[in-house]
C-alpha positions in Angstrom: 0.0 0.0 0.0 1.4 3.4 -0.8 1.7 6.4 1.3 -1.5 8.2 0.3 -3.4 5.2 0.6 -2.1 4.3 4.1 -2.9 7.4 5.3 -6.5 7.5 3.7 -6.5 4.2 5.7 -5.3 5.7 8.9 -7.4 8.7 8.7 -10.4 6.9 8.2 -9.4 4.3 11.6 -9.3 7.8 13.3 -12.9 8.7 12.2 -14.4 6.3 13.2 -12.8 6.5 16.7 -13.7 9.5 16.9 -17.3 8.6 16.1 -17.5 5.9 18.4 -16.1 8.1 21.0 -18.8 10.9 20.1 -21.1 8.6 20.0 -20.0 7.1 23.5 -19.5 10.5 24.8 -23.4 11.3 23.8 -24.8 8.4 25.0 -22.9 8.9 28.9 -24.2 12.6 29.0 -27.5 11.4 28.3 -27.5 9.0 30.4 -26.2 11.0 33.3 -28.6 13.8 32.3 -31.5 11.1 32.6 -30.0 10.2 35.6 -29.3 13.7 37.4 -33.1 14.4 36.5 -34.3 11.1 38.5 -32.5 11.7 41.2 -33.7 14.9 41.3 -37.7 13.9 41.0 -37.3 10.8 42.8 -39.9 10.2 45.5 -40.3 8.1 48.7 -43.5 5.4 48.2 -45.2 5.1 51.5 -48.3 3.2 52.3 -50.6 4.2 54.5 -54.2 2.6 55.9 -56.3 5.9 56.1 -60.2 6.5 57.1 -62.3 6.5 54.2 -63.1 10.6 54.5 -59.4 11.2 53.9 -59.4 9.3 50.7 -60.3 12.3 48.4 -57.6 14.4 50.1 -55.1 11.8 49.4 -56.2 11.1 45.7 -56.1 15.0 44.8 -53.9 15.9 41.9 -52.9 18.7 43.5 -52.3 17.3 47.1 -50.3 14.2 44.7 -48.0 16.8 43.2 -47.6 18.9 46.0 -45.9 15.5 47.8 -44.0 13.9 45.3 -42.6 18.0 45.4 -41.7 16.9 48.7 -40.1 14.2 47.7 -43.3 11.5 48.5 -45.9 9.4 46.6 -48.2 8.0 48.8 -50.3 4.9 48.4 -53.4 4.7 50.7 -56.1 2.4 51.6 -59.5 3.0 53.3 -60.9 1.6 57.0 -62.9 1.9 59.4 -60.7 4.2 62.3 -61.4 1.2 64.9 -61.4 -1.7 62.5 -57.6 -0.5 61.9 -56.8 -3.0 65.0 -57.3 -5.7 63.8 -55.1 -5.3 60.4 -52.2 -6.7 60.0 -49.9 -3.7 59.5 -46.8 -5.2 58.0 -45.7 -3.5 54.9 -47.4 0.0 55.9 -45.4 3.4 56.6 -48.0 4.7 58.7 -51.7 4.7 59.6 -54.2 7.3 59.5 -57.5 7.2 62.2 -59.5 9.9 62.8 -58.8 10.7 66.2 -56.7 9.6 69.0 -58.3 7.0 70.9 -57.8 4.3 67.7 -54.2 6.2 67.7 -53.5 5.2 70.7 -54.3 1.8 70.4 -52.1 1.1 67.1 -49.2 2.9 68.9 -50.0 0.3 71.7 -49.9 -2.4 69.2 -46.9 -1.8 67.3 -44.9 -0.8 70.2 -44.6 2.6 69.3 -43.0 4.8 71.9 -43.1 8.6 69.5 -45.7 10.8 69.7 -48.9 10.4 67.9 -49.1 13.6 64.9 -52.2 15.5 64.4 -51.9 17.3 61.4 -55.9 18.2 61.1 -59.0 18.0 62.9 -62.8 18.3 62.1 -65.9 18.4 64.9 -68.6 16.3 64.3 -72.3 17.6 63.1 -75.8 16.5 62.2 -76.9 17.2 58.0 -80.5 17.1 57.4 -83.0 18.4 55.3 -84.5 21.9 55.7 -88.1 20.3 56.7 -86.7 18.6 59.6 -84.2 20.6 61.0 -87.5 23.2 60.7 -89.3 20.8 62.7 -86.5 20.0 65.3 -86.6 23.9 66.0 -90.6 24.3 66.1 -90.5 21.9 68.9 -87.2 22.9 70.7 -85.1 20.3 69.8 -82.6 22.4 67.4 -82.5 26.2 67.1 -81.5 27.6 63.2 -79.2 30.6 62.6 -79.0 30.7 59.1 -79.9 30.0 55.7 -78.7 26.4 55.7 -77.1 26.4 59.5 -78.0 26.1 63.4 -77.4 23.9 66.9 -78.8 20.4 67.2 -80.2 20.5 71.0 -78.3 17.6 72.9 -80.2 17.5 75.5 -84.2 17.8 74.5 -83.0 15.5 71.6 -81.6 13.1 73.3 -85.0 12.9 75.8 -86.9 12.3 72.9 -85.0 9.2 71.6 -85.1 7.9 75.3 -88.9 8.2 74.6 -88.7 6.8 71.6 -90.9 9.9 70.0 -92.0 10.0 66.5 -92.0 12.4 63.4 -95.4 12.1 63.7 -95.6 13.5 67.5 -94.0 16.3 66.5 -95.6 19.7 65.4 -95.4 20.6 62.3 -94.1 17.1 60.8 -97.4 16.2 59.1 -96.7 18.7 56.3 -94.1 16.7 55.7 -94.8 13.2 54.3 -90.8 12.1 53.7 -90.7 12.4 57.9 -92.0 9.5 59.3 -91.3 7.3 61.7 -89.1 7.1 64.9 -86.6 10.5 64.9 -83.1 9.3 64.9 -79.9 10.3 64.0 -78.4 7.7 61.3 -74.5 7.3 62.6 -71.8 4.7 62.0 -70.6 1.3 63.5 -69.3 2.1 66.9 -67.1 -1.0 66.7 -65.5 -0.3 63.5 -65.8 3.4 63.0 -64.8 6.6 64.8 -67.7 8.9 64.4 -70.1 6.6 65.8 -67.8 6.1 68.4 -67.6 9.6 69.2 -71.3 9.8 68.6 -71.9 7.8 71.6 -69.0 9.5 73.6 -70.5 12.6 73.6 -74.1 11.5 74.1 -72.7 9.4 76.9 -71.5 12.6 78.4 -74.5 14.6 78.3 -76.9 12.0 79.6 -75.0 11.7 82.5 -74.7 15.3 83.6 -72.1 16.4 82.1 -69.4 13.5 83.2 -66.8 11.9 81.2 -67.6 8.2 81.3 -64.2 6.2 83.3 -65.4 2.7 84.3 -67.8 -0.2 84.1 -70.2 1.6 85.9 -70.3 4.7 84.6 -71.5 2.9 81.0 -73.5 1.1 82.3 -75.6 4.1 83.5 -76.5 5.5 79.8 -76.1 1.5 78.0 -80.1 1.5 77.6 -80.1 5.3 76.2 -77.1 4.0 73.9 -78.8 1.2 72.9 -81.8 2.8 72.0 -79.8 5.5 69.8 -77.9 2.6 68.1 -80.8 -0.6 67.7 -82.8 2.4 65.4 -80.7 2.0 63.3 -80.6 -1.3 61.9 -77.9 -1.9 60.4 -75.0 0.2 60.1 -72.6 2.0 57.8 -68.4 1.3 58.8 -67.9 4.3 57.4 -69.5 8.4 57.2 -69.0 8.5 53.6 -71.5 6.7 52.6 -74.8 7.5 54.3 -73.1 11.1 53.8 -73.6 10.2 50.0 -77.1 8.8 50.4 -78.0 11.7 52.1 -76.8 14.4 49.6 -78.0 12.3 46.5 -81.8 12.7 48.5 -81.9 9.2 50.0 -82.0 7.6 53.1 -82.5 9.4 56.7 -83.6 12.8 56.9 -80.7 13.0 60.1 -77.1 12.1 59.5 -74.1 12.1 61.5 -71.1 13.3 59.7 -67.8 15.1 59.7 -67.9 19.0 59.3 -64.9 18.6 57.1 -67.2 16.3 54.8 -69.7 19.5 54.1 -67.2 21.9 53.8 -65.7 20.0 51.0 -68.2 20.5 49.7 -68.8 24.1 50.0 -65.6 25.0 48.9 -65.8 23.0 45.8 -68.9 25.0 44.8 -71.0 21.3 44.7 -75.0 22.2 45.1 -75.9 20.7 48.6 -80.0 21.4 47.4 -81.6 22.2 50.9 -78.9 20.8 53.8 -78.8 22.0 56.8 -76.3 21.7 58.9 -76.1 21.3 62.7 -73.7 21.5 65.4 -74.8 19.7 68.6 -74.2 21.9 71.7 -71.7 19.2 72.6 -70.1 17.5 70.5 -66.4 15.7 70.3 -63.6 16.9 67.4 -62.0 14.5 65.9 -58.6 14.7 65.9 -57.0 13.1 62.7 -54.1 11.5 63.6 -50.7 9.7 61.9 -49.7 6.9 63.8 -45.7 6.0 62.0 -44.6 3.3 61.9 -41.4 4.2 60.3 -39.0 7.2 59.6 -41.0 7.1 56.6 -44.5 7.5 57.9 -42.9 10.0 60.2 -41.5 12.4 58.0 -44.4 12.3 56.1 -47.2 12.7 59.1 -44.8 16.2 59.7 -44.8 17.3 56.3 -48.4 17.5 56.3 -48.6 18.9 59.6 -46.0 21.7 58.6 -46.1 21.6 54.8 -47.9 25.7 54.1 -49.3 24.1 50.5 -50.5 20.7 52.3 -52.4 22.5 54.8 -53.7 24.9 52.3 -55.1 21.8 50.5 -56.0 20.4 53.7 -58.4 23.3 54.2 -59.8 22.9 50.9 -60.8 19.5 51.8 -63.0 20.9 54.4 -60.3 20.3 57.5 -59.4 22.5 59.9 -55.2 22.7 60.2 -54.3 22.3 64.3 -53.3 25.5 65.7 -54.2 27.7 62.7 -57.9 28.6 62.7 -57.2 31.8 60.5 -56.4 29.6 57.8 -60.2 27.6 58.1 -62.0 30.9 58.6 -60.6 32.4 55.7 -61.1 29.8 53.2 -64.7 29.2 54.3 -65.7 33.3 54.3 -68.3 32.9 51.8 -70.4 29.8 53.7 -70.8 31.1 57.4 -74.6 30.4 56.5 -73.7 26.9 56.7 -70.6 27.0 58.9 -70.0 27.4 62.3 -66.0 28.7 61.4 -65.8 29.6 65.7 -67.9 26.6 67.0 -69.4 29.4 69.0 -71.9 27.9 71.6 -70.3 24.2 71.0 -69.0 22.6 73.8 -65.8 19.8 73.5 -67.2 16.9 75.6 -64.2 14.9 76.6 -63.5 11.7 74.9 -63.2 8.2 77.1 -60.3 5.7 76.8 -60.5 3.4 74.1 -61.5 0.9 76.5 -64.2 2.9 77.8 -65.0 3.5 74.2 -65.4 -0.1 73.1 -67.1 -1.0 76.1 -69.7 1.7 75.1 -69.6 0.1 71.7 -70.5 -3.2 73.0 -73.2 -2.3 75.6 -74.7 -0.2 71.8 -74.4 -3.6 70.2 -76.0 -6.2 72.6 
């Protein structure tokens, strides 16, 4: 081979080193550019067991971007606060009740030793239908303040279930043929679910003068009240949302026992809720949502959304109220103080039992 053709042949080895290494050298910075933007998106997957009325807040868009900005993704599954017990919780971050009694009994469980985190709250209150909350206030039961809002009467109410009255007894209910039959409030499964639980807390509390039930005998003084408020039922929901659902689709009882968070979802999302009413017993129990974690994991992200400014914004939008910053409920919920009670002024906290006191109260309802 001659010199010119030697050094085509040499110069054409070097191009195509050169091209492989171009090639090579593309290839690694696009790689390490996919890589470098990964790492930088990449998100912690947590699993969590939550109450069903936190399952919208969780499957948000918004509420999914502003955590996986955070660095989280969070996969979720729905129960009954109390039925969380008996789960097995192996493979879960963290769990999510709604309220500290079932907290405290899955911290029990699992050994935990680190405070509980409660990022949000909501009280509990009675929807019903503009004829009957009109009729509750003819005959003192209720009193209305509003276009579509007033107090639910613990006391006269709960002396009318003990008499078992009727719609019918009532003044003013004939007008009304949808109201019929014994006046009850429709409420969860005390042995599963937390607002039923509460339900009978706080009725517990103001049937017997104004004292936090602590023992055997102290249940046993309102059991037949209990039973009575409970057996009227039938049979009962594990969860608010869905008698919540009957009740705003125009099914089912005229009285309903939900979460004020539940309503103000609602209301903020500008849904028609046709003639609600909503009512705030005179006592009533919050219900403290709590994050029980059961790992750094569920830790860190039970503080983010205690902390996080654009968690508890969403938070708020879902109808909660963030802990320790009322401002930030009041001022998202301006425009529906005819429904809303934003101050739970003339609402009393009745105390809530042990969980042992609790399920005891749940059993005496049940038998």
């Amino acid at each position: 081979m001659g010199f010119r053709g030697h050094s085509a042949h040499v110069k054409r080895i070097v191009g195509i080193v050169l091209a492989v290494l171009l090639i090579g050298g593309v290839a690694a910075t696009v790689v390490a550019g996919r890589e470098s933007q990964d790492s930088g998106t990449a998100t912690k997957t947590v699993r969590g067991v939550i109450g069903s009325e936190k399952a919208e807040f969780f499957a948000d868009p918004d509420v999914v971007k502003a955590l996986a900005a955070r660095g989280f993704t969070v996969k979720s599954e729905t129960s009954g606060s109390w039925a969380m017990e008996e789960l097995p919780l192996d493979g879960f971050d963290f769990a999510f009740p709604s309220s500290k009694a079932p907290a405290d009994e899955l911290r029990k469980k699992s050994g935990i030793t680190s405070p509980p985190i409660r990022p949000f709250y909501s009280p509990l209150v009675v929807v019903a239908h503009r004829s009957a909350a009109r009729v509750l206030a003819d005959n003192g039961l209720a009193t209305l303040t509003g276009k579509g809002g007033g107090t639910l009467r613990m006391g006269p109410y709960l002396a009318a279930a003990e008499a078992d009255r009727t719609w019918q007894q009532l003044k003013g209910a004939s007008a009304h043929a949808e109201l019929t039959g014994t006046v009850f409030i429709t409420s969860t499964d005390p042995g599963q679910s937390n607002s039923g639980a509460l339900y009978l807390a706080a009725a517990s509390y103001v049937a017997d003068g104004g004292r936090v039930a602590t023992d055997e005998a102290a249940v046993g003084r309102t059991a037949p009240l209990l039973r009575k408020l409970t057996a009227v039922q039938g049979a009962q929901q594990t969860s608010s949302d869905a008698p919540f659902r009957d009740f705003v689709s125009g099914v089912g009882n005229p009285l309903v026992l939900v979460y004020e968070s539940q309503v103000a979802s609602l209301l903020l999302q500008r849904q028609d809720v046709g003639d609600l009413v909503v009512l705030y017993p005179d006592t009533t129990v919050s219900s403290d949502h709590t994050v029980v974690p059961l790992n750094e994991n569920g830790r860190e992200l039970g503080e983010l959304l205690a902390t996080d400014e654009r968690l508890r914004e969403l938070a708020v939008r879902h109808g909660f109220r963030p802990q320790g910053a009322a401002r930030e409920f009041t001022d998202a919920t301006a425009a529906h103080t005819n429904y809303l009670n934003q101050t739970l002024t003339g609402v009393r906290q009745a105390p809530v039992p042990t969980s042992q006191v609790l399920h005891a109260m749940a059993q005496k309802a049940r038998s």
